[in-house]
Residue frames relative to the residue before (quaternion, step in Angstrom):
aa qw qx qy qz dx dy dz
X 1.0000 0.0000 0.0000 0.0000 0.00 0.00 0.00
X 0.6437 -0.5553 0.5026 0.1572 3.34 -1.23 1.01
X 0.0627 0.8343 -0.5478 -0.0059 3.69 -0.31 1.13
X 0.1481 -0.7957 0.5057 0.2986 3.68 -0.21 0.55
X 0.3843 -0.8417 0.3539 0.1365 3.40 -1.05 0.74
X 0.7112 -0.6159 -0.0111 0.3386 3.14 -0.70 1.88
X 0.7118 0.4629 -0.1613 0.5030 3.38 1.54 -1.15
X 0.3996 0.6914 -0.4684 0.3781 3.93 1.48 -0.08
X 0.1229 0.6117 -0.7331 0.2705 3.87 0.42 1.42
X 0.0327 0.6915 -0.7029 -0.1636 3.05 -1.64 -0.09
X 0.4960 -0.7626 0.4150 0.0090 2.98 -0.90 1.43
X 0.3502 -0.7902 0.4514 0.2217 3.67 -0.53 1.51
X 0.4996 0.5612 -0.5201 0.4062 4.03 0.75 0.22
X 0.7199 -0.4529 0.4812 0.2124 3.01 -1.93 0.91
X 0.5526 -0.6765 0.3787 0.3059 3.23 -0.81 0.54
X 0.5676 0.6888 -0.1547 0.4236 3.34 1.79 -0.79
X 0.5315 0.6336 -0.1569 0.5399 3.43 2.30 -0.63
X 0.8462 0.3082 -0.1881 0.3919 2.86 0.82 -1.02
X 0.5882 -0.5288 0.4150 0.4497 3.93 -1.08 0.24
X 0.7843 -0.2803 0.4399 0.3358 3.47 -1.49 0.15
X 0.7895 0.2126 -0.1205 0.5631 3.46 -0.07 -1.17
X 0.5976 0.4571 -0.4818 0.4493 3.79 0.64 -0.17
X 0.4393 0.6365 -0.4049 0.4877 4.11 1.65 -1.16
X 0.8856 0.3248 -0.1605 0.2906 3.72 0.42 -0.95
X 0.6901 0.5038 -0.3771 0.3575 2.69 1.31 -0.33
X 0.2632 0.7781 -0.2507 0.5122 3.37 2.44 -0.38
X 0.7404 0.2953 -0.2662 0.5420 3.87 0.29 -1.21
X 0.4519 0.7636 -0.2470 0.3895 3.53 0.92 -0.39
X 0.6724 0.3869 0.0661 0.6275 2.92 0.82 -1.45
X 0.6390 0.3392 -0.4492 0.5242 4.08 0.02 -0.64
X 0.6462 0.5422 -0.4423 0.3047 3.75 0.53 -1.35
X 0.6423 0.5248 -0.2765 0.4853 3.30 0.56 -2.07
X 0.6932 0.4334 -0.4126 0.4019 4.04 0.20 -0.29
X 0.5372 0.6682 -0.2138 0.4682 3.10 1.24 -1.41
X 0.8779 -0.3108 -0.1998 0.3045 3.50 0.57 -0.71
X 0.0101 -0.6066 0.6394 -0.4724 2.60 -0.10 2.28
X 0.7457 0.3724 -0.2866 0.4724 3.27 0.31 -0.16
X 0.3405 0.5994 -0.4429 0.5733 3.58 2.07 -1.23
X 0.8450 0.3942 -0.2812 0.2270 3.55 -0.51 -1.26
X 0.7880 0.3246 -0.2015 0.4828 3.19 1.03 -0.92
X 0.5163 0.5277 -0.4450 0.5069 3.33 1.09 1.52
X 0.2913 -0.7578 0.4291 0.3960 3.04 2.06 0.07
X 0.2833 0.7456 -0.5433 0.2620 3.96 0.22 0.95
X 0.6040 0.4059 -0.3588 0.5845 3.41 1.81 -0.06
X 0.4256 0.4707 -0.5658 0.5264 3.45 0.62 1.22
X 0.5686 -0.5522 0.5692 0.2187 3.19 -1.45 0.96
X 0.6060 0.6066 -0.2021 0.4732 3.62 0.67 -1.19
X 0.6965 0.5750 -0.3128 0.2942 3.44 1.04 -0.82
X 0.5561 -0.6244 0.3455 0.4259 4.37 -0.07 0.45
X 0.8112 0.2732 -0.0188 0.5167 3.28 1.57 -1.00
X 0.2372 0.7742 -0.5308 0.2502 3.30 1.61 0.55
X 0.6992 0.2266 -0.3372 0.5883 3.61 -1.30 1.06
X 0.6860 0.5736 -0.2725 0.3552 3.70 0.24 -0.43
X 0.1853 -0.8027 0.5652 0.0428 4.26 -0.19 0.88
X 0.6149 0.6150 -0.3894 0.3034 3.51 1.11 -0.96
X 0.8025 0.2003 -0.2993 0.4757 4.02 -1.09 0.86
X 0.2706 0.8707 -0.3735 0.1709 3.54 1.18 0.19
X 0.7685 0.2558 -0.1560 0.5653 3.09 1.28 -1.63
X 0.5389 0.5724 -0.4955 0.3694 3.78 0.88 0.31
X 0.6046 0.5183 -0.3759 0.4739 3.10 0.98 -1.43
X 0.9017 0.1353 -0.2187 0.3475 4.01 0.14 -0.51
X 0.2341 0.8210 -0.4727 0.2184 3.26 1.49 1.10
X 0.8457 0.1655 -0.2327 0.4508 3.48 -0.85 0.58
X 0.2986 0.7006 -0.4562 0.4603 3.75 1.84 0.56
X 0.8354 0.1915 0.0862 0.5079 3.44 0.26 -1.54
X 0.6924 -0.5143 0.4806 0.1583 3.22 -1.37 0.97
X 0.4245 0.6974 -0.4084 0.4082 3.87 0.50 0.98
């Protein structure tokens, strides 16, 4: 099962706002959300149509999850 992880906010500020280490810790986060969601679309099944594949991820679970 698909845990999302506690700190996987993503932050609404330009990248240009934010410090360096805040820039990374930001891509961090999107990924770690990013895949979560891979998983809890079951795309890490072989079996899946879109296994290996990230693309419609955050639309398909836009306005689902807190992000």
């Amino acid at each position: 099962m698909a845990v999302l992880h506690p700190h996987a906010v993503v932050a609404f500020l330009s990248m240009a706002e934010l410090q360096a280490w805040q820039a990374v810790v930001h891509e961090d986060d999107k990924q770690e959300y990013l895949d979560w969601l891979y998983q809890l679309d079951g795309r890490d099944q072989k079996s899946h149509a879109l296994h290996g594949l990230y693309t419609g991820l955050a639309i398909k679970y836009k306005g689902i999850f807190a992000v």
